[in-house]
GUNUTI-885130 format. One record per residue (C-alpha): x, y, z; chain; residue in three letters. Coordinates in Angstrom, 2 decimals. Layout:
<vexvexs>
+---------+---------+---------+-----+------+
|       u |       v |       w | mol | type |
+---------+---------+---------+-----+------+
|       X |       Y |       Z |   A |  Ala |
...
+---------+---------+---------+-----+------+
</vexvexs>
This chain:
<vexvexs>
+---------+---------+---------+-----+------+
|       u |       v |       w | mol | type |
+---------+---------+---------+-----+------+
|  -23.08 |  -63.35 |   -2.68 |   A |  Unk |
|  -24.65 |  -66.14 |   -0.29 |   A |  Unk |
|  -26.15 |  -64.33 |    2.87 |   A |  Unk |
|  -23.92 |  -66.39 |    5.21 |   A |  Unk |
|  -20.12 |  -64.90 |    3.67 |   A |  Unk |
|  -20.61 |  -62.19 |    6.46 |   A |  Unk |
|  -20.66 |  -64.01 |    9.07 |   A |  Unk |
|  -17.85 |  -66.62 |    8.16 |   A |  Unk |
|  -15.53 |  -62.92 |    7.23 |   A |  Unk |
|  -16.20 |  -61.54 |   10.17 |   A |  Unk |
|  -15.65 |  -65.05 |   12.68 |   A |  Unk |
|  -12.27 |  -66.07 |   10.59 |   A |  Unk |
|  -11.38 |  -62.33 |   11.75 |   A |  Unk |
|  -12.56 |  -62.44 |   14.83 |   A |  Unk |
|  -10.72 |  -65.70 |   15.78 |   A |  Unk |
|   -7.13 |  -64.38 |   13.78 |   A |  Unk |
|   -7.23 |  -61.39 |   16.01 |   A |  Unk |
|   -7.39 |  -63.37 |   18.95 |   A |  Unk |
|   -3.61 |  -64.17 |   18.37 |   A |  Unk |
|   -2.80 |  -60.31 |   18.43 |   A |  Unk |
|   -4.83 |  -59.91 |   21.36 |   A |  Unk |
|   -3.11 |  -62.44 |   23.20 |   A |  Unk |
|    0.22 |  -61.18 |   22.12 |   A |  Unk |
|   -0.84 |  -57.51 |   22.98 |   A |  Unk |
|   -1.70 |  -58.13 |   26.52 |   A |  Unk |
|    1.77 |  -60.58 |   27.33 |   A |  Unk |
|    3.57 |  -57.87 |   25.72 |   A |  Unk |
|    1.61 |  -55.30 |   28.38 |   A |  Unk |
|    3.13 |  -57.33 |   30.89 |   A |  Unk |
|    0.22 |  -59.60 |   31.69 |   A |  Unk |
|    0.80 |  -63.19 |   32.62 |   A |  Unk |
|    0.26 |  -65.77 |   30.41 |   A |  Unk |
|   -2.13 |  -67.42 |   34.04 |   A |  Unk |
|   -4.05 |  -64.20 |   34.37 |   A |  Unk |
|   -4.56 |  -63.59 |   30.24 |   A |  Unk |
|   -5.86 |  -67.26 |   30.44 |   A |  Unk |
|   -8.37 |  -66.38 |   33.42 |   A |  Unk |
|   -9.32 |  -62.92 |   32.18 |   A |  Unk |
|  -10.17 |  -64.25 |   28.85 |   A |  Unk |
|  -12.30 |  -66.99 |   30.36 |   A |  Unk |
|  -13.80 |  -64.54 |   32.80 |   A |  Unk |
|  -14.61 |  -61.92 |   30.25 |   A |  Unk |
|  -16.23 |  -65.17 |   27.76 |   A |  Unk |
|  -18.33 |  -66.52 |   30.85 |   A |  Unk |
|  -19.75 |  -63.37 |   31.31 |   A |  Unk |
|  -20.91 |  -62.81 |   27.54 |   A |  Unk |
|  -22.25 |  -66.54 |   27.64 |   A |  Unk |
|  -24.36 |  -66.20 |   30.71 |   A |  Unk |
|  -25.83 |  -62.86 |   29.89 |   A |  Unk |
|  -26.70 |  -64.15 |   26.40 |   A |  Unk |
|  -28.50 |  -67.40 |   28.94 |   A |  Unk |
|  -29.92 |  -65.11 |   31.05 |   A |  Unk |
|  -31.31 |  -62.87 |   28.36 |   A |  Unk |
|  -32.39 |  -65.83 |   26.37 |   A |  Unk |
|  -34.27 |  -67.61 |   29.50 |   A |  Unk |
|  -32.38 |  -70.91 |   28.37 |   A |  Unk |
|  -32.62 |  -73.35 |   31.16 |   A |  Unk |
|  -29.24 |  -74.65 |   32.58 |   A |  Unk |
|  -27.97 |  -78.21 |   33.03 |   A |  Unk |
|  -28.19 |  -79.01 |   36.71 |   A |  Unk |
|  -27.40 |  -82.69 |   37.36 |   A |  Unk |
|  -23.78 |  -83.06 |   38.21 |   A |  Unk |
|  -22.30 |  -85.57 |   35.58 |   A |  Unk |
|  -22.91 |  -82.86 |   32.98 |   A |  Unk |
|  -21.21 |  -80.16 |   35.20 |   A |  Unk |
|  -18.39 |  -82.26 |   35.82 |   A |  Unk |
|  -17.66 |  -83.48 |   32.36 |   A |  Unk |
|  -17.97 |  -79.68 |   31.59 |   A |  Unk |
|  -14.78 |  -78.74 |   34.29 |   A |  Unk |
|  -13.18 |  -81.88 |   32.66 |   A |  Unk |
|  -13.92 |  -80.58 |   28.94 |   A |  Unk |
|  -12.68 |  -76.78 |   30.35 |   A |  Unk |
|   -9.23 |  -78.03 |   30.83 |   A |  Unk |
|   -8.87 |  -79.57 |   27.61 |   A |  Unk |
|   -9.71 |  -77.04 |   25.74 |   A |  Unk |
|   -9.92 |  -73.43 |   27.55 |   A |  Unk |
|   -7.75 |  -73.38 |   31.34 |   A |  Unk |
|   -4.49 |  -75.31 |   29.49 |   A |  Unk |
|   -4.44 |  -74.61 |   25.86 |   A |  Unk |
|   -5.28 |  -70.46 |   26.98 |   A |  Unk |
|   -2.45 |  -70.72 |   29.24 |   A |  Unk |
|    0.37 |  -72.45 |   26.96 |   A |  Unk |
|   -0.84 |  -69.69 |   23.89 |   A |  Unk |
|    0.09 |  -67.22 |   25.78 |   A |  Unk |
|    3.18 |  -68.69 |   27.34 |   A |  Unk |
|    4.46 |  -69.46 |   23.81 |   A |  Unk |
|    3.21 |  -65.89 |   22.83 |   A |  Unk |
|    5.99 |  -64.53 |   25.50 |   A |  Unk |
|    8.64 |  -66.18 |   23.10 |   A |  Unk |
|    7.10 |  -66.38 |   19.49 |   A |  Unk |
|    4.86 |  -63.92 |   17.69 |   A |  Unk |
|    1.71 |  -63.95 |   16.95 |   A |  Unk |
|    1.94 |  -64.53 |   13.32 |   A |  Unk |
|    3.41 |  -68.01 |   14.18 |   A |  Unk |
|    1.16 |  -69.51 |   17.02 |   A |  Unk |
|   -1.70 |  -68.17 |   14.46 |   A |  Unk |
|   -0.66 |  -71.01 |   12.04 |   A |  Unk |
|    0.16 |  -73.80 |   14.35 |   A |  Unk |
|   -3.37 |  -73.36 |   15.82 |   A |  Unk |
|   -4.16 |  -74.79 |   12.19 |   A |  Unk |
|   -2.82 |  -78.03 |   13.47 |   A |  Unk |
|   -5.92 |  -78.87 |   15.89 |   A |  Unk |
|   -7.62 |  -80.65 |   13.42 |   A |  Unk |
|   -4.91 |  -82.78 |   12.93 |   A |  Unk |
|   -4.40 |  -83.76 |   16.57 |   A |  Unk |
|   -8.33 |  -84.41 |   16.53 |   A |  Unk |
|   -7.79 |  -86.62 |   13.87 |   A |  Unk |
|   -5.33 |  -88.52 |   16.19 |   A |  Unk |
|   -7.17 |  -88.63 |   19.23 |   A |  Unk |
|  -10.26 |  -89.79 |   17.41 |   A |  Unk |
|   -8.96 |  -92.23 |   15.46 |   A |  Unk |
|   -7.43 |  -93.91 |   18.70 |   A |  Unk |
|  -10.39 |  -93.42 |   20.84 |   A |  Unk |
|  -13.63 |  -93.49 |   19.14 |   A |  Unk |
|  -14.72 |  -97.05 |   17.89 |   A |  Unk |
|  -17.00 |  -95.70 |   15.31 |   A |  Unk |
|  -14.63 |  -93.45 |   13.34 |   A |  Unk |
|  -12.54 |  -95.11 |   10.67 |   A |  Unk |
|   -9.07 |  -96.21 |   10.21 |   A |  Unk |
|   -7.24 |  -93.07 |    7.63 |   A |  Unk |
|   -6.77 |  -94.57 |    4.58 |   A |  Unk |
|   -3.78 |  -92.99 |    2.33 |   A |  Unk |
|   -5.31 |  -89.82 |    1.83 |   A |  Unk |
|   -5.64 |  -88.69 |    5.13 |   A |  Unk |
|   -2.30 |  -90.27 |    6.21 |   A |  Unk |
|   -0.86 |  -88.46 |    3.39 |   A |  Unk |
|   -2.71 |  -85.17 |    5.25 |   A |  Unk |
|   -1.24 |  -86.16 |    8.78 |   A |  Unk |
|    2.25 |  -86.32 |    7.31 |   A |  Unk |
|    2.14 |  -83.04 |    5.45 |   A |  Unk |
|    0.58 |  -81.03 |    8.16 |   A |  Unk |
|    3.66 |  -82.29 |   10.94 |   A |  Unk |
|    6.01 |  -81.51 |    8.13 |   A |  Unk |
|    4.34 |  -77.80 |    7.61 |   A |  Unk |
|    4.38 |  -77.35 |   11.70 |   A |  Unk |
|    8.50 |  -78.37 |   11.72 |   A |  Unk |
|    8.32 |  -75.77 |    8.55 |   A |  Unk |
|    6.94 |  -73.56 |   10.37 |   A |  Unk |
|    9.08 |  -74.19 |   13.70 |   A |  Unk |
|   12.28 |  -73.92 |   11.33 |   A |  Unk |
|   13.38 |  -76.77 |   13.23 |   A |  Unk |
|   16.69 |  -76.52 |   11.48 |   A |  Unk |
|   17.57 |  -73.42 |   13.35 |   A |  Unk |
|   17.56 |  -74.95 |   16.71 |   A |  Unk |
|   15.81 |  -73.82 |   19.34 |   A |  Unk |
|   17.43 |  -70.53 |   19.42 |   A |  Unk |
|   15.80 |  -67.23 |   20.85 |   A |  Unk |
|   13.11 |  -69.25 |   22.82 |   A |  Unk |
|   11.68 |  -70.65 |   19.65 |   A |  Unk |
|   11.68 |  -73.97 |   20.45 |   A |  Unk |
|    9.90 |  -73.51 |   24.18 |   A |  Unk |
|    7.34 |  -70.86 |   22.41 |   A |  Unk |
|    6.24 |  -73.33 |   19.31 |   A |  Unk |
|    6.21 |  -76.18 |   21.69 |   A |  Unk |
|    3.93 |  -74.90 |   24.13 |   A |  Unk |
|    1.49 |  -73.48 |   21.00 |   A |  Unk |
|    1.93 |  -77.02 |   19.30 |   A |  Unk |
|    0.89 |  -78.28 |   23.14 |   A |  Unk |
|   -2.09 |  -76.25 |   23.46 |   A |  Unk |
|   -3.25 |  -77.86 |   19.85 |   A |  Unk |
|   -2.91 |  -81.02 |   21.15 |   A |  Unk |
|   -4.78 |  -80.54 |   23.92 |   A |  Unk |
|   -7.70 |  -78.96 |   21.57 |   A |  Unk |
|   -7.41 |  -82.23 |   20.11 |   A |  Unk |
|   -8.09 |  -84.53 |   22.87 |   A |  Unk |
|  -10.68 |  -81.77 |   24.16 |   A |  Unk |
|  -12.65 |  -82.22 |   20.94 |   A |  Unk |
|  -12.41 |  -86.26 |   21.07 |   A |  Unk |
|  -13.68 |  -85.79 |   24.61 |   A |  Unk |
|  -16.84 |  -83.42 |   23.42 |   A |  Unk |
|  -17.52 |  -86.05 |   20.81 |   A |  Unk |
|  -17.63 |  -89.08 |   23.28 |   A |  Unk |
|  -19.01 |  -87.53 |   26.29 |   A |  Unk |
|  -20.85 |  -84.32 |   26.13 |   A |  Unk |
|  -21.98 |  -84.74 |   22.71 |   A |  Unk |
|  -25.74 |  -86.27 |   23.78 |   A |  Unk |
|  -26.36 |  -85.00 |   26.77 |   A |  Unk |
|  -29.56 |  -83.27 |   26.74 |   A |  Unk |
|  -29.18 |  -78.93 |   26.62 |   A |  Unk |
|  -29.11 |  -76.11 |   24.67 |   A |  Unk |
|  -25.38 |  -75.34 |   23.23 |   A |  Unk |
|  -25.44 |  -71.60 |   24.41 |   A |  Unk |
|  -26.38 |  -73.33 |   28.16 |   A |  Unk |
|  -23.41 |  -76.17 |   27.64 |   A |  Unk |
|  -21.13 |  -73.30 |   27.01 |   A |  Unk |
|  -21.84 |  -71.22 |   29.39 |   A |  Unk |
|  -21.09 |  -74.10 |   32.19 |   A |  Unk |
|  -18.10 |  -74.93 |   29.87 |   A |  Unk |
|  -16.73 |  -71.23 |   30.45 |   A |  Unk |
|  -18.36 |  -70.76 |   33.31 |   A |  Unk |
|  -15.59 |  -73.98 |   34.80 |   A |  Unk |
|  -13.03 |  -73.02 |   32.91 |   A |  Unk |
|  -13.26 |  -69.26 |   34.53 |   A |  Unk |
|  -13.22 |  -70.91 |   38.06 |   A |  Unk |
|  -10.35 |  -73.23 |   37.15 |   A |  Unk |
|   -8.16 |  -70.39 |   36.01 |   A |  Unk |
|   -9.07 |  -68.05 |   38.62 |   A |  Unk |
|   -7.48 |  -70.27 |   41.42 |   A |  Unk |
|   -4.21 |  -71.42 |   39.06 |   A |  Unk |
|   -3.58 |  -67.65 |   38.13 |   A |  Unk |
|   -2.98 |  -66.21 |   41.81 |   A |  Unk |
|   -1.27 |  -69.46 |   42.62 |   A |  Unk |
|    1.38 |  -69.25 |   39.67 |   A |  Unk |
|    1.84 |  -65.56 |   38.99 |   A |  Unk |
|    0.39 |  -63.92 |   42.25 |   A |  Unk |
|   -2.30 |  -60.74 |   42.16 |   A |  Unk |
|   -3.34 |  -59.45 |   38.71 |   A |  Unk |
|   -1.99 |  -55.53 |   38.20 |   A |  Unk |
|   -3.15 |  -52.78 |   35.74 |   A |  Unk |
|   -1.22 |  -53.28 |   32.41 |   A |  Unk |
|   -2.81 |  -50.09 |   31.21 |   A |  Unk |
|   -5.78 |  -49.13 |   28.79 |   A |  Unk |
|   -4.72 |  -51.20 |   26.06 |   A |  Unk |
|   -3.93 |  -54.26 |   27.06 |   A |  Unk |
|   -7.40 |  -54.05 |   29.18 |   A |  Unk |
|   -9.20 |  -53.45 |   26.01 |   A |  Unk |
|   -7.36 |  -56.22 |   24.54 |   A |  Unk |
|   -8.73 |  -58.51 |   27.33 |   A |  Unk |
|  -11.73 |  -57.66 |   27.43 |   A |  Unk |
|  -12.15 |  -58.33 |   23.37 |   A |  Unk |
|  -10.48 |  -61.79 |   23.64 |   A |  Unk |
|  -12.71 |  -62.89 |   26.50 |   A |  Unk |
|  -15.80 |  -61.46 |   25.59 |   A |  Unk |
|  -15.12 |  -60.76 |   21.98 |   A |  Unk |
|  -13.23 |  -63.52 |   20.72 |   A |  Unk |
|  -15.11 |  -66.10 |   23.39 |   A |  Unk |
|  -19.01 |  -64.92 |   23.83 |   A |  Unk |
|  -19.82 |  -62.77 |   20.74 |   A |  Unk |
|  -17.81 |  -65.44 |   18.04 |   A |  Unk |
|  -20.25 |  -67.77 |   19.75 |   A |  Unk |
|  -23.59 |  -65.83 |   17.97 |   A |  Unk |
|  -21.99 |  -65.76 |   14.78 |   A |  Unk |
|  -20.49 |  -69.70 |   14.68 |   A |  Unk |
|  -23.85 |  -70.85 |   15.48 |   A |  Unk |
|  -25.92 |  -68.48 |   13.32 |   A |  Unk |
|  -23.73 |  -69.57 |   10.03 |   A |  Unk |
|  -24.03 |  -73.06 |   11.15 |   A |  Unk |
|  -27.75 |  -72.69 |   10.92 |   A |  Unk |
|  -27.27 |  -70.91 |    7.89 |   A |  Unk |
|  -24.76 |  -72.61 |    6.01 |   A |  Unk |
|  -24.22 |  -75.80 |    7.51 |   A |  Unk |
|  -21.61 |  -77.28 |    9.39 |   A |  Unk |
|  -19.44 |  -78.56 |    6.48 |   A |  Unk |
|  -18.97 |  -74.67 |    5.74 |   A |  Unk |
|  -18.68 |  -73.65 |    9.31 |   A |  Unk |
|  -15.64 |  -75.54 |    9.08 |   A |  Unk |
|  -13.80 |  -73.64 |    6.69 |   A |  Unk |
|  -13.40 |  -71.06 |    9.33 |   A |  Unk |
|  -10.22 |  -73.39 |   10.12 |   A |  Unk |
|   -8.99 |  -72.25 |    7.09 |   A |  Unk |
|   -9.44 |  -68.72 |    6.97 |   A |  Unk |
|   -7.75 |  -68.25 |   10.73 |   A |  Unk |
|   -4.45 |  -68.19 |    9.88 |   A |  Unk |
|   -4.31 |  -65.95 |    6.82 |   A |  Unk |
|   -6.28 |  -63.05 |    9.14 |   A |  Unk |
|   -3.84 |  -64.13 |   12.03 |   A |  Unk |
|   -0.97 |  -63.53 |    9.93 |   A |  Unk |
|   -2.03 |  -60.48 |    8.18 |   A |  Unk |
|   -3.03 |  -58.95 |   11.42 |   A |  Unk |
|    0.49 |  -59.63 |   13.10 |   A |  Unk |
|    2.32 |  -58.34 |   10.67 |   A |  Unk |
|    0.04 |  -55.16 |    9.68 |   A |  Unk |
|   -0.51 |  -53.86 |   13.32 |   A |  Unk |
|    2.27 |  -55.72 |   15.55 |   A |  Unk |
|    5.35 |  -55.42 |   12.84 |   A |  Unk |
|    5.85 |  -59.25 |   13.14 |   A |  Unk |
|    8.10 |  -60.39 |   10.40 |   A |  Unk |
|    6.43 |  -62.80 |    8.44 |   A |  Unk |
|    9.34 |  -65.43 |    7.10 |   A |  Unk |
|    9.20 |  -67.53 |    3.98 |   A |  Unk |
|    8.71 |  -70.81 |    6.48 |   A |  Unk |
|    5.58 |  -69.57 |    7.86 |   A |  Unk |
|    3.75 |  -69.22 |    4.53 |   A |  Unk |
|    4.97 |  -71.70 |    3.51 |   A |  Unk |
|    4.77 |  -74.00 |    6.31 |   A |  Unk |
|    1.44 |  -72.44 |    7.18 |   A |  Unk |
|    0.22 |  -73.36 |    3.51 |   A |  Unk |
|    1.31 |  -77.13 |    4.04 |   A |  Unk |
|   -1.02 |  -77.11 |    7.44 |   A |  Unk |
|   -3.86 |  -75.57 |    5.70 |   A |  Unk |
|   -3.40 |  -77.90 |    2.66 |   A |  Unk |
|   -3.29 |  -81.04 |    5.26 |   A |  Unk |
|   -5.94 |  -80.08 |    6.85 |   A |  Unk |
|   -7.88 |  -80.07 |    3.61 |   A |  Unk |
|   -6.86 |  -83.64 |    2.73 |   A |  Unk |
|   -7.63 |  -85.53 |    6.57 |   A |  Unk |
|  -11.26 |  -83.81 |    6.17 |   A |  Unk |
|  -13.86 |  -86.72 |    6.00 |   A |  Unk |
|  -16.44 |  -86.17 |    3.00 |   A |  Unk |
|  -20.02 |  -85.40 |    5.13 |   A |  Unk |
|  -22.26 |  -88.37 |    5.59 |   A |  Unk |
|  -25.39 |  -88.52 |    5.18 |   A |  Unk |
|  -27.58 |  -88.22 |    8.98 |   A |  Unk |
|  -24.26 |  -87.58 |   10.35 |   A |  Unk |
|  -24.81 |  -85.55 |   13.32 |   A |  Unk |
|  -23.26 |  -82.61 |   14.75 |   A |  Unk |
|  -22.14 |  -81.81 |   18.25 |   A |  Unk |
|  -24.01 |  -79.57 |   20.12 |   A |  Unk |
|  -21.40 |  -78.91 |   22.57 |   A |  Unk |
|  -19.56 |  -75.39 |   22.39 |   A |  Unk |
|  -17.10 |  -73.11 |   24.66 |   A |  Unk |
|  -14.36 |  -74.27 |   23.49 |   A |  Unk |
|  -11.35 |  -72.70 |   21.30 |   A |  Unk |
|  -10.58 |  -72.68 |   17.97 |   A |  Unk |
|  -10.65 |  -74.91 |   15.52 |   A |  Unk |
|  -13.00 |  -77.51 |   14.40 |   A |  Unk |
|  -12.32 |  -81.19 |   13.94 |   A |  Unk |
|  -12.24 |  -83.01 |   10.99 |   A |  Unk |
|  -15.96 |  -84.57 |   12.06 |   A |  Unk |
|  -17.56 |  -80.83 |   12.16 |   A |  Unk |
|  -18.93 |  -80.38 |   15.65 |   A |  Unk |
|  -19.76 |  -77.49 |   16.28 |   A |  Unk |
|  -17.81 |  -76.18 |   18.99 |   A |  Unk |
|  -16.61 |  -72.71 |   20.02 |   A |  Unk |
|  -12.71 |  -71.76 |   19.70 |   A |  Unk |
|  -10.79 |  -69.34 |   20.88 |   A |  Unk |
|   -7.27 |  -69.28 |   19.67 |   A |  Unk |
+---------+---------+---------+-----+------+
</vexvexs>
């Protein structure tokens, strides 16, 4: 077995039990503001202790810091926050698979913003359509919108989208600028804890104790799920490459789902495997082949998912 299957089990596990974390602490009471700023807390403080440990010099010129808050609410203070409002109304085992759906919305956002990257030809068309028609699978749009399903898989399918455009923004902005990727996270966290720490109080008032449990929960997501999944995604890029980094995307939802249904008693319905199968299989088919000196983005910090032009970025559900 090649030395890097390790590392890609245990990341596609970590990154699936994010979802149950998530759902474990909203469940505890906790607001979906404060699991957004604990999580982000808890990462920034696992990403500057690995900097500070490491000696790696920071970025200090102010462009880079500020395209770092911008990059933060794209794709850590917004997305965190809609996750775990939809987690309030859907389980786990759903938002789990349409998190799939964030290279798809990459796809989009790329394709309409970056000059370089080519027009989809059939094949990846064919991908877009199948992967909207697995998330409306998923959604079992033909139930309605009854028992807050249609607020909770919107605001999931929301905080995709804005993975999407938080990717295309990596690619065009941060993507050259000079530092290490542990440093460029740790400002990228480091933001995204500050953003969320003034929304939270603002929109849900002062934090409380939600007991033992959903504390530990926290504290995995954040520092967990968001600093420690950062040592393994970059040591199996190194090891592997980043066309196999990648297939993390893949892997997420099956441990997502398993996980819901094995220690949350989520009901797993025929739609979301099967919807969940169409995602997986669409994001298979809008994956560009790799190209020869294509290179990778350096940038990471944020959550989940990778795009379809493998940067190598840090997710968290």
């Amino acid at each position: 077995m090649r030395r890097w299957w390790p590392g890609f089990v245990l990341l596609s596990a970590i990154w699936g039990a994010s979802f149950v974390l998530i759902k474990t602490a909203v469940d505890a009471g906790v607001s979906p503001a404060w699991v957004a700023c604990w999580r982000c807390v808890f990462g920034a403080v696992a990403l500057w202790s690995l900097v500070g440990l490491r000696r790696v010099p920071v970025p200090r010129d102010a462009a880079t810091w500020g395209h770092s808050a911008v990059a933060a609410v794209l794709l850590n203070t917004v997305p965190f926050m809609l996750f775990s409002y939809g987690e309030t109304r859907v389980s786990s085992v759903l938002a789990g698979v349409v998190n799939a759906t964030t290279p798809l919305f990459t796809l989009l956002f790329t394709v309409a913003t970056v000059a370089a990257e080519r027009r989809p030809g059939p094949r990846r068309l064919a991908g877009l359509v199948l992967g909207f028609a697995g998330v409306l699978t998923v959604l079992g749009v033909w139930r309605g919108a009854g028992a807050g399903l249609g607020t909770g898989g919107l605001a999931c399918l929301a905080a995709t989208c804005c993975y999407g455009a938080g990717f295309t923004y990596l690619r065009r902005i941060l993507s050259d600028r000079p530092g290490s990727a542990a440093a460029l996270s740790a400002v990228q966290i480091g933001c995204a804890a500050v953003e969320t720490a003034v929304v939270a109080p603002l929109v849900s008032g002062a934090p409380h104790w939600p007991g033992v449990r959903a504390v530990a929960a926290l504290v995995l997501l954040g520092a967990v799920g968001t600093g420690f999944a950062y040592v393994l995604n970059l040591a199996m890029v190194r090891e592997a490459g980043a066309v196999v980094a990648t297939a993390v995307t893949y892997a997420t939802p099956l441990w997502s789902t398993a996980l819901g249904a094995l220690l949350l008693g989520e009901p797993v319905g025929w739609n979301a495997l099967v919807g969940g199968a169409a995602v997986v299989a669409a994001v298979v088919l809008t994956r560009s082949p790799s190209r020869p000196g294509h290179r990778t983005t350096r940038t990471l910090g944020a959550p989940a998912v990778r795009p379809p032009e493998c940067q190598v970025t840090l997710r968290r559900a």
